[in-house]
VMD Tcl script that builds the backbone (N, CA, C; Angstrom):
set m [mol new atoms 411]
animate dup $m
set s [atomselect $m all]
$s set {name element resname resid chain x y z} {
  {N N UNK 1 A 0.818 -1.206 0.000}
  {CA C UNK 1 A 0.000 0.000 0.000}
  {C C UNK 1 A 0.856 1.262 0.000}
  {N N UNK 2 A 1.841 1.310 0.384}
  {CA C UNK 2 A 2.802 2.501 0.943}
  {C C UNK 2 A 3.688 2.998 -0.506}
  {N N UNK 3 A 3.736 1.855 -1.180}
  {CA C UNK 3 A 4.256 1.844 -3.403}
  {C C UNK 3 A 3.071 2.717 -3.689}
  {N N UNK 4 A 2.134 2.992 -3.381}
  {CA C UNK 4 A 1.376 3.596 -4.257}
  {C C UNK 4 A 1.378 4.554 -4.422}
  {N N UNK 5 A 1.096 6.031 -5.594}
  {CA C UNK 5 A 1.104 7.220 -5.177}
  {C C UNK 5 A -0.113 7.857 -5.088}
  {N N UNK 6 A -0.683 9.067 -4.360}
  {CA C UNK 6 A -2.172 9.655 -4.456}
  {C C UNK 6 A -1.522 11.265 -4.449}
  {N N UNK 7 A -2.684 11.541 -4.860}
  {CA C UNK 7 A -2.862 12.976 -5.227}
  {C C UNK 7 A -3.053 14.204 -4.418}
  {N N UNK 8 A -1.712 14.393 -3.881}
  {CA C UNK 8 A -2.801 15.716 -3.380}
  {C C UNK 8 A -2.674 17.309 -3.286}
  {N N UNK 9 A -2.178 17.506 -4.697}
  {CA C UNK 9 A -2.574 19.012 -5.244}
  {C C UNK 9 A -2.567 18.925 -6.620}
  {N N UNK 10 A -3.367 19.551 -7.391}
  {CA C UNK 10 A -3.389 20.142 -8.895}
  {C C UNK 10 A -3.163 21.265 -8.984}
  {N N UNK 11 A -2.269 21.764 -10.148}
  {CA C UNK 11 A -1.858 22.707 -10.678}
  {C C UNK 11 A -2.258 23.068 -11.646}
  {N N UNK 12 A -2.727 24.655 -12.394}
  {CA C UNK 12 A -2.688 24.863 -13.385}
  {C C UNK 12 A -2.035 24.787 -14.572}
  {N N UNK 13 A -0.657 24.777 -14.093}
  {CA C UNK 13 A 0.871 24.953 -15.259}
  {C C UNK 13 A 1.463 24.369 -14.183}
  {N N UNK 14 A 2.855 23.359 -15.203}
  {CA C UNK 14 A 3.830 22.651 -14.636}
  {C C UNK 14 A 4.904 23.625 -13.746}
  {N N UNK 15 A 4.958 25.081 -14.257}
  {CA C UNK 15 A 6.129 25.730 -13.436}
  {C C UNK 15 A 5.700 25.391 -11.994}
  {N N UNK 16 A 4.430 25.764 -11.671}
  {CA C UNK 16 A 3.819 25.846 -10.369}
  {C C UNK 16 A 4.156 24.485 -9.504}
  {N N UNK 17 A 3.494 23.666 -10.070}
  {CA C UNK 17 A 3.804 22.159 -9.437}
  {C C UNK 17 A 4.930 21.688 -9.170}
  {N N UNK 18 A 6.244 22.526 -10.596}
  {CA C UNK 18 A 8.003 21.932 -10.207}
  {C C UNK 18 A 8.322 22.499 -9.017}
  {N N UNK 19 A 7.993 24.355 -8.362}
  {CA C UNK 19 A 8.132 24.982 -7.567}
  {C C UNK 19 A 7.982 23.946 -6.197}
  {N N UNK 20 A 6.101 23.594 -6.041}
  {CA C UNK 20 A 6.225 22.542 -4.717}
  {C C UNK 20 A 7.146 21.239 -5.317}
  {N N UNK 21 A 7.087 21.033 -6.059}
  {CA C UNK 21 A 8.145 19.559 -6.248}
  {C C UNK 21 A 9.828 19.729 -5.877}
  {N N UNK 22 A 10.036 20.644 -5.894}
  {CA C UNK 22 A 11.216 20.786 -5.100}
  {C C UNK 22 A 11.363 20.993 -3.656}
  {N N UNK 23 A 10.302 21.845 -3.350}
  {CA C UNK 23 A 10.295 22.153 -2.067}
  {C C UNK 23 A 9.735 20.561 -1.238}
  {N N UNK 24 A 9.125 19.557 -1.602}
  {CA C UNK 24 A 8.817 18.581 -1.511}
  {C C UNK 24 A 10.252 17.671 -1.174}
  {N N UNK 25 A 10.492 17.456 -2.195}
  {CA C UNK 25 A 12.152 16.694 -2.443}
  {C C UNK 25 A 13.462 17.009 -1.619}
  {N N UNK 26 A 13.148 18.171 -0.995}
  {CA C UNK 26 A 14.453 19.045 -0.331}
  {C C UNK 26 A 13.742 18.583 1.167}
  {N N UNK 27 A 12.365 17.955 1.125}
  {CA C UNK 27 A 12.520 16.959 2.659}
  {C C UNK 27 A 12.557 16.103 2.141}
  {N N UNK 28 A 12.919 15.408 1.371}
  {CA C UNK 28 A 12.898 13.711 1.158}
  {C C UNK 28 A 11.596 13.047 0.919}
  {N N UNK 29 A 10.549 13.553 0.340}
  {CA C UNK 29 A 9.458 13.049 -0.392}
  {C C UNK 29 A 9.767 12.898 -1.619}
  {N N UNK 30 A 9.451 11.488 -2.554}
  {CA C UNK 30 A 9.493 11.189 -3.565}
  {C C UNK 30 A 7.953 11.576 -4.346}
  {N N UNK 31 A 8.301 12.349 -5.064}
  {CA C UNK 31 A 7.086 12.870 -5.969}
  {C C UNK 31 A 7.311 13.176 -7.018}
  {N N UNK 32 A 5.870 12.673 -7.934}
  {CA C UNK 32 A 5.610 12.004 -9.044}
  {C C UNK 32 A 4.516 13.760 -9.941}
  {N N UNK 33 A 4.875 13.740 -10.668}
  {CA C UNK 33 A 3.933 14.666 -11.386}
  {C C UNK 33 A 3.119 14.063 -12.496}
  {N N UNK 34 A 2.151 14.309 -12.900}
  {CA C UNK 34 A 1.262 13.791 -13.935}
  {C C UNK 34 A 0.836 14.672 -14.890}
  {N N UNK 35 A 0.735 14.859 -16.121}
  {CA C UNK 35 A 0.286 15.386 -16.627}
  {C C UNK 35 A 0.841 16.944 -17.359}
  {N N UNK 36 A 2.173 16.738 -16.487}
  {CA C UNK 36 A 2.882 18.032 -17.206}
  {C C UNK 36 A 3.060 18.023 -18.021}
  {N N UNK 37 A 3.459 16.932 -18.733}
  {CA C UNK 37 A 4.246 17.231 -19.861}
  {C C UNK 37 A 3.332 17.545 -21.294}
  {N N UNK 38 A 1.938 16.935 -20.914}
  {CA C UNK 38 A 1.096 17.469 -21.755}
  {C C UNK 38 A 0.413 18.843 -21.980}
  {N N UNK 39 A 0.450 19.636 -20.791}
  {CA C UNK 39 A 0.118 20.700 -20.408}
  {C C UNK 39 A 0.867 21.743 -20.971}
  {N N UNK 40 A 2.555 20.858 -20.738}
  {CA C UNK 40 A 3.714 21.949 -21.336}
  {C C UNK 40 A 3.308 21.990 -22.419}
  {N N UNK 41 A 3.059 21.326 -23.352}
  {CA C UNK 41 A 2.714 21.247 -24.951}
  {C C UNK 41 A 1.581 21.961 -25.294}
  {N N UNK 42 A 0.258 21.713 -24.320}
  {CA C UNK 42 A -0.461 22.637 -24.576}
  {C C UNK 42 A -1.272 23.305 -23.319}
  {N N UNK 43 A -1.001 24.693 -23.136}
  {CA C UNK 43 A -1.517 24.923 -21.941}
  {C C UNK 43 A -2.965 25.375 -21.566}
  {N N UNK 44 A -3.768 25.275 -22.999}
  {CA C UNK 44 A -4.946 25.666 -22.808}
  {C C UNK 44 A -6.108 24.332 -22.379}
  {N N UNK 45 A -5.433 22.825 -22.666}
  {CA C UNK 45 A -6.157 21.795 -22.130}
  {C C UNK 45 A -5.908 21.832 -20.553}
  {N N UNK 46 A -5.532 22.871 -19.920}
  {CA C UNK 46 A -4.713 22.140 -18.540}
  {C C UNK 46 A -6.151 22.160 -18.033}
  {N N UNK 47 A -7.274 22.977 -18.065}
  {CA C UNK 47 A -8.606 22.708 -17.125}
  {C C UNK 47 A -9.107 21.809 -17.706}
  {N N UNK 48 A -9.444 21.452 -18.777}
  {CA C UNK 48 A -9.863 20.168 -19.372}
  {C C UNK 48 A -9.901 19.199 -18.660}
  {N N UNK 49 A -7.837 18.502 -18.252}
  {CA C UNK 49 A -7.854 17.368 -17.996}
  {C C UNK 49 A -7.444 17.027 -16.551}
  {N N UNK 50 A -7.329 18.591 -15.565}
  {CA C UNK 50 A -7.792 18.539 -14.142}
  {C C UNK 50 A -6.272 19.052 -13.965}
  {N N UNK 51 A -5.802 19.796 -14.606}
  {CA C UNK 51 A -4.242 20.314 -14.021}
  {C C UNK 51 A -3.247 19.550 -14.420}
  {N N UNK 52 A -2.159 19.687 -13.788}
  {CA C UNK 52 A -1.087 18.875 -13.170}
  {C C UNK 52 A -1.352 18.617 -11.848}
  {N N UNK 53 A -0.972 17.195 -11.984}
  {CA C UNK 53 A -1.218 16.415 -10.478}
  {C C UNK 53 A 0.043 16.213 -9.727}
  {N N UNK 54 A 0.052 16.540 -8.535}
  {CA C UNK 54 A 1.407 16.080 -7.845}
  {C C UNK 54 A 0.906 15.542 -7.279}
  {N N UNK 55 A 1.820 14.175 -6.920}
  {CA C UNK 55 A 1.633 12.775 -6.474}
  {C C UNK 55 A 2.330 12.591 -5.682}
  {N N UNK 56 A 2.531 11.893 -4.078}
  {CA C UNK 56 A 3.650 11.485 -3.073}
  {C C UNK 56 A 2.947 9.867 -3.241}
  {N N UNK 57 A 4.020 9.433 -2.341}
  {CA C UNK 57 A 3.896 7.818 -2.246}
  {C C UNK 57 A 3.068 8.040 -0.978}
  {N N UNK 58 A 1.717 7.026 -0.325}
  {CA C UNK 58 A 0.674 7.438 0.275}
  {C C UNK 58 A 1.218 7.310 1.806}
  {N N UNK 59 A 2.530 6.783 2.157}
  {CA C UNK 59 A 3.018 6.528 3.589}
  {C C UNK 59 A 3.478 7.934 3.789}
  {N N UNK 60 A 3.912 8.876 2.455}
  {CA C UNK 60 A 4.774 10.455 2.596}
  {C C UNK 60 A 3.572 11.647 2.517}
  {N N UNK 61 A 1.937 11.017 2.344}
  {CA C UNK 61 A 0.684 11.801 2.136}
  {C C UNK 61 A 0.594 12.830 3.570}
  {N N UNK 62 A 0.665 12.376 4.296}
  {CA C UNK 62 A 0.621 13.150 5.524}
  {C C UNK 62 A 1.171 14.792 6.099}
  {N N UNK 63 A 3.087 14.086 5.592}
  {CA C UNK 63 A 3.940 15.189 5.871}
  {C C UNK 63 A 3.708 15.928 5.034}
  {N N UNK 64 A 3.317 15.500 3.581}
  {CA C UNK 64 A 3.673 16.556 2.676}
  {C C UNK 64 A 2.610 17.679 2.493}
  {N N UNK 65 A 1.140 16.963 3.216}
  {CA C UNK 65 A 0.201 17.635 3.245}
  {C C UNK 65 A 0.755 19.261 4.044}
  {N N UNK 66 A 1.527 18.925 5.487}
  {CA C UNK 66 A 1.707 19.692 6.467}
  {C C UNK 66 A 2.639 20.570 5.988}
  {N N UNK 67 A 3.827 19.824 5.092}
  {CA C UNK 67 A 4.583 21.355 4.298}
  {C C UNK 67 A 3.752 21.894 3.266}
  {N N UNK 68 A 2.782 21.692 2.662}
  {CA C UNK 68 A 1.843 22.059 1.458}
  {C C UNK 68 A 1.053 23.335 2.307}
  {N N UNK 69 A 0.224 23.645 3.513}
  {CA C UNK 69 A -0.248 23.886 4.268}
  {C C UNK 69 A 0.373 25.332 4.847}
  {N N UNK 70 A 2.202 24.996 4.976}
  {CA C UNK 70 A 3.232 25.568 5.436}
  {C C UNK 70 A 3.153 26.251 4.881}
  {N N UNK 71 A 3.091 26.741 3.641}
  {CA C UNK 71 A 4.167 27.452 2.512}
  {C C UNK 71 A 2.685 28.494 2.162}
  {N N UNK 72 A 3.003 29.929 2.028}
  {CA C UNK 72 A 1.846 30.845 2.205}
  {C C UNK 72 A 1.553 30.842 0.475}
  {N N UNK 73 A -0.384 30.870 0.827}
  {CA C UNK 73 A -1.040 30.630 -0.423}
  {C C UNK 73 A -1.690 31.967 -0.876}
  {N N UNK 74 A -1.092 33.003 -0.222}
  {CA C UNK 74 A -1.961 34.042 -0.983}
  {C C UNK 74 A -0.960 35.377 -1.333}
  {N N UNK 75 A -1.218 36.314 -1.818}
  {CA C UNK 75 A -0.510 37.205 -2.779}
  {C C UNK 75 A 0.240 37.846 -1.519}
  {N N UNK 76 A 1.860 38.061 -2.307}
  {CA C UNK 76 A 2.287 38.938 -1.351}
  {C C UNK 76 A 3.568 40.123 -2.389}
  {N N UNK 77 A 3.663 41.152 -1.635}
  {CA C UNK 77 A 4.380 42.361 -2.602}
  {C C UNK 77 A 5.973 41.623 -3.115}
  {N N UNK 78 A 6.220 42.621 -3.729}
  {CA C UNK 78 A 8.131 42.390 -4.122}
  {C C UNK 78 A 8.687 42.242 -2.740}
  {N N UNK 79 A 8.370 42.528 -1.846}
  {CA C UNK 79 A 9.404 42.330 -0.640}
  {C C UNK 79 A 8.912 41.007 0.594}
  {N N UNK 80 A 8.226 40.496 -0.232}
  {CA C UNK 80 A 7.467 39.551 0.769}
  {C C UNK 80 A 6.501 39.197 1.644}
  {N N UNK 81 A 6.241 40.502 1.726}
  {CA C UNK 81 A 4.766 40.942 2.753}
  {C C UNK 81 A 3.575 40.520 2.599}
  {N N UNK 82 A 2.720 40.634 2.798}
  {CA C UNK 82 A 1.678 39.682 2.675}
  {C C UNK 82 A 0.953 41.464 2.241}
  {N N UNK 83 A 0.230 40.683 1.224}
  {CA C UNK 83 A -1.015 42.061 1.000}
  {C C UNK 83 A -2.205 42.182 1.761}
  {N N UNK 84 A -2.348 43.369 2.207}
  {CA C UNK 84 A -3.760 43.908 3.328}
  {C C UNK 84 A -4.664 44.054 2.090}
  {N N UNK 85 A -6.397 43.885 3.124}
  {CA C UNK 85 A -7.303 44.443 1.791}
  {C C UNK 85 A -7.047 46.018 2.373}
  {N N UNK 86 A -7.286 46.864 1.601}
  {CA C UNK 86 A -8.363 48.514 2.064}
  {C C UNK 86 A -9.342 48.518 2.767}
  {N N UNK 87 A -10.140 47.266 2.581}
  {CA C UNK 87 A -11.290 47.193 3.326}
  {C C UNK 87 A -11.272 47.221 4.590}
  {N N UNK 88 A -11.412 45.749 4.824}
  {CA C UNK 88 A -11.243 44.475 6.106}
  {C C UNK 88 A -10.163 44.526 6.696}
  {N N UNK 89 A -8.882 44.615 5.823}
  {CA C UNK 89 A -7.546 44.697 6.803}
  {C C UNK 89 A -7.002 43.321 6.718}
  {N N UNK 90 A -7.942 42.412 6.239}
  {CA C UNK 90 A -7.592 40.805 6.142}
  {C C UNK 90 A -6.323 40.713 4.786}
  {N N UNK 91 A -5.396 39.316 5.371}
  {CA C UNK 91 A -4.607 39.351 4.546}
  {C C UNK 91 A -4.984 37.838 3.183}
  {N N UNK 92 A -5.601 37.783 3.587}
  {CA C UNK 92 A -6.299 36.898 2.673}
  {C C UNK 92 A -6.747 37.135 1.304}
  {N N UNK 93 A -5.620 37.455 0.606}
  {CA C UNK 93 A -6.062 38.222 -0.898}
  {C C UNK 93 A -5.084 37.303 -2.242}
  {N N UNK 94 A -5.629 36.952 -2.947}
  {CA C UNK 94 A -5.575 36.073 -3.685}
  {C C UNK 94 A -5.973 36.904 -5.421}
  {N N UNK 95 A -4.849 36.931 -6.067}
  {CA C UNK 95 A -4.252 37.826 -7.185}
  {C C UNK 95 A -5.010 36.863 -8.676}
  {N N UNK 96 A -5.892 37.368 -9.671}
  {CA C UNK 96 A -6.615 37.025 -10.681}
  {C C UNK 96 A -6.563 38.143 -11.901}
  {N N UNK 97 A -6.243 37.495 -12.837}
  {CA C UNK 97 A -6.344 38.437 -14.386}
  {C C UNK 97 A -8.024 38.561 -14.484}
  {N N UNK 98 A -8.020 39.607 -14.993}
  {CA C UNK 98 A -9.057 40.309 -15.813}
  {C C UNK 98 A -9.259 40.844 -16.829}
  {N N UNK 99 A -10.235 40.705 -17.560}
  {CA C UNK 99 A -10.221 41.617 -19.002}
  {C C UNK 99 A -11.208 43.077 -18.599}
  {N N UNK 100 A -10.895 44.766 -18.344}
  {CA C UNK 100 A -11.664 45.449 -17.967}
  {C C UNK 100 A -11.437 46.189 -18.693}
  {N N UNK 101 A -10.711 46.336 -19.986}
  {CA C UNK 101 A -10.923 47.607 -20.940}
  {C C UNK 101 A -10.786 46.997 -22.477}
  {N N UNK 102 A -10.721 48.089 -23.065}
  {CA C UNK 102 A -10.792 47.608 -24.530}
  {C C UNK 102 A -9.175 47.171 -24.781}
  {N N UNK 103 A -8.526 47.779 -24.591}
  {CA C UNK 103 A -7.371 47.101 -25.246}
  {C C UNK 103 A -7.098 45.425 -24.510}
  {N N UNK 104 A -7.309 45.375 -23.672}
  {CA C UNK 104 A -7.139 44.142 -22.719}
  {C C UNK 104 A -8.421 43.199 -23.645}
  {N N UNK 105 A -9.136 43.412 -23.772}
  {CA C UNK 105 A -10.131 42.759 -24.921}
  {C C UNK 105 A -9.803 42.326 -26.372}
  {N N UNK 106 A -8.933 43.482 -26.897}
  {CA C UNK 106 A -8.433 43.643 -28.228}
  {C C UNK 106 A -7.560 42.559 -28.034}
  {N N UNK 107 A -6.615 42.575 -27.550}
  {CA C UNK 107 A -5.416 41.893 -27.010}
  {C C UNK 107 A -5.783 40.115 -26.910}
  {N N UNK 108 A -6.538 40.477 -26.069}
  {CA C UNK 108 A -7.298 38.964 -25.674}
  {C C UNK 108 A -7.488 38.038 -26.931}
  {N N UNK 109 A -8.698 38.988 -27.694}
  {CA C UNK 109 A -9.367 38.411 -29.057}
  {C C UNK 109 A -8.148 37.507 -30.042}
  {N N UNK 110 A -7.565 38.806 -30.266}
  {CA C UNK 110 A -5.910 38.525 -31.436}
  {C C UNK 110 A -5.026 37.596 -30.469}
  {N N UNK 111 A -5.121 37.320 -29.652}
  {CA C UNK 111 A -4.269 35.727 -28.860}
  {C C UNK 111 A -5.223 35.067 -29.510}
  {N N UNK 112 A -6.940 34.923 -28.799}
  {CA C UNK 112 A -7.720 33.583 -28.952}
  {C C UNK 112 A -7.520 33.417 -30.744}
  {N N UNK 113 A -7.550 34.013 -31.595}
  {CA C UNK 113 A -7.800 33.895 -32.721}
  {C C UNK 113 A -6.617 33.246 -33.574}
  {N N UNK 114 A -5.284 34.086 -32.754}
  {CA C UNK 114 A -4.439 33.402 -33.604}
  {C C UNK 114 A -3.413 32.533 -32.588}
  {N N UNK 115 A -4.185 31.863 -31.491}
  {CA C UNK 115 A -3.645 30.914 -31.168}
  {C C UNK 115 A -2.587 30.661 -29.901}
  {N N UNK 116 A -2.564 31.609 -29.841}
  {CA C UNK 116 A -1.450 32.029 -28.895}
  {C C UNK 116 A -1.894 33.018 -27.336}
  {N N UNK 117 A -0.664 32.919 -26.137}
  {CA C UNK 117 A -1.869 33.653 -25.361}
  {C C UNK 117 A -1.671 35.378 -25.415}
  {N N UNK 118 A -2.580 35.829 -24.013}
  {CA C UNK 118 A -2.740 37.172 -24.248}
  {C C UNK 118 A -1.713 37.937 -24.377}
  {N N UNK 119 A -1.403 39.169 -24.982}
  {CA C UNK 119 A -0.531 39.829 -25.253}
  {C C UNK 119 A -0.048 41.300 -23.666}
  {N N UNK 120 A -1.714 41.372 -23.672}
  {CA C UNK 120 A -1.934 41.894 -22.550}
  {C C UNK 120 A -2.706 41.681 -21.439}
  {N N UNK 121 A -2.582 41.845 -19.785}
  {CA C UNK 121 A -3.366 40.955 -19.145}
  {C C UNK 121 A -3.433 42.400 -18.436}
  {N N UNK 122 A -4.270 42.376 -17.274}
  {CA C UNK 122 A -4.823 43.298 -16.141}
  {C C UNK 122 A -4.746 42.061 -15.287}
  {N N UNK 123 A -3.978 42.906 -13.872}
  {CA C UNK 123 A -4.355 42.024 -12.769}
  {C C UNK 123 A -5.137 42.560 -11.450}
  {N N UNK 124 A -5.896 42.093 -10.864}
  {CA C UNK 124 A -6.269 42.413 -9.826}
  {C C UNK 124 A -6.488 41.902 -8.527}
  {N N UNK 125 A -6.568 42.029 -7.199}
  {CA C UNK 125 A -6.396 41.768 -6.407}
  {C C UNK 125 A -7.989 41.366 -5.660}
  {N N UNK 126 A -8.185 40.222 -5.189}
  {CA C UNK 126 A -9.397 40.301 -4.456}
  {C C UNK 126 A -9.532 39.657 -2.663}
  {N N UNK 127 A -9.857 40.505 -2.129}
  {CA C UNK 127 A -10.373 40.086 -0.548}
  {C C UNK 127 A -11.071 38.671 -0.400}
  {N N UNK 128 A -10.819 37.406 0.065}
  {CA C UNK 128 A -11.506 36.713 0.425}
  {C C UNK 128 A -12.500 36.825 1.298}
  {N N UNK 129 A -12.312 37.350 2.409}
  {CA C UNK 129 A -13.173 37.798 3.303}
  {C C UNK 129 A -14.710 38.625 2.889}
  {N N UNK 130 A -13.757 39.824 2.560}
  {CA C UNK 130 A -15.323 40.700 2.119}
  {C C UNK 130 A -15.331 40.828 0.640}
  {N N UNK 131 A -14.430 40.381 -0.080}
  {CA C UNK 131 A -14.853 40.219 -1.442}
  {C C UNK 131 A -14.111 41.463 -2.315}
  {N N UNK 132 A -13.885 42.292 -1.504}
  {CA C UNK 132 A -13.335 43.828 -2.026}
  {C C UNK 132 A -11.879 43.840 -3.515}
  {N N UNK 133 A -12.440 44.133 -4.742}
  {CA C UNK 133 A -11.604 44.139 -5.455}
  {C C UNK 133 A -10.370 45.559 -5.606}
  {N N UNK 134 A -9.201 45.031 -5.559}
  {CA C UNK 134 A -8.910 46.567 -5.610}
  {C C UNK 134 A -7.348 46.393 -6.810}
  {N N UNK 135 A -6.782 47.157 -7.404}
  {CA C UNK 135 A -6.019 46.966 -8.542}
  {C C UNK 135 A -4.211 46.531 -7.803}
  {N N UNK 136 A -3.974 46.335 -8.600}
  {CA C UNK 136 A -1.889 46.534 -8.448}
  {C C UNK 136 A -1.688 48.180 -8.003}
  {N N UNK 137 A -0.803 48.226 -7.430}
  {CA C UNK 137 A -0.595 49.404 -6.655}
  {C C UNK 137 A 1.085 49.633 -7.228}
}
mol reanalyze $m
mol bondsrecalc $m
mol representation Tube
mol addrep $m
C-alpha cells in the first residue's frame, strides 16, 4: 500500500507544481507529477484534464500535506509581505487576471484567434473575506 502514489494538489501549469516539487524533495518526499508534460505542450487543455497532479507515495501523504499547508497561499508584494485588503484589513487576498478595458479585450481576441496567449493581461487583487476588489498598486 505505501508503493502507491495519491494525489494531493493540482496545478494549473507545470512551473507551479516543479516549484512545490522541489520544495517537496528538499525533505525527502518522492514525488511524481502527472500530466505536465502534456500541459507543457499545450496549456490551454490544462482545465480540461484537471491540471497537473502532484503525487507522493501514500506513507509520505501526511507530511507533505503539512509542508503544502506551510508554505503561504496568498498574494504577497516584491518584498514579501503579505497584502492587506483597504477594506477588512484581512490578509487573505488572492491575485486574478481580468479583461476590464478595450485594449485588454483587443489583445485577448488577437491571442484567442491566432492561437497564442494574451498579449496583454490586467491584474487584480481580491479580498476573500469581504470580497473587495482593488487593482496593483
Amino acid at each position: 500500500m505505501s508503493e502507491t502514489f495519491v494525489t494531493i494538489a493540482r496545478y494549473q501549469y507545470s512551473s507551479e507544481a516543479q516549484i512545490v516539487k522541489g520544495r517537496l524533495e528538499a525533505d525527502g518526499i518522492d514525488v511524481f507529477l502527472r500530466d505536465n508534460i502534456t500541459i507543457d505542450t499545450d496549456p490551454l487543455v490544462s482545465n480540461a484534464i484537471g491540471g497537473v497532479k502532484l503525487k507522493v507515495l501514500s506513507k509520505d501523504a501526511e507530511k507533505a500535506n503539512a509542508i503544502l499547508n506551510s508554505i503561504q497561499k496568498y498574494a504577497t508584494d516584491d518584498e514579501g509581505k503579505a497584502i492587506v485588503c483597504p477594506n477588512c484589513g484581512s490578509n487573505h487576498i488572492e491575485m486574478y487576471s481580468t479583461i476590464n478595458s478595450f485594449k485588454s479585450l483587443f489583445f485577448f481576441l488577437i491571442g484567442f484567434i491566432s492561437g497564442t496567449l494574451p498579449f496583454s493581461t490586467r491584474y487584480q487583487y481580491k479580498c476573500e473575506n469581504c470580497k473587495t476588489e482593488f487593482p496593483i498598486k
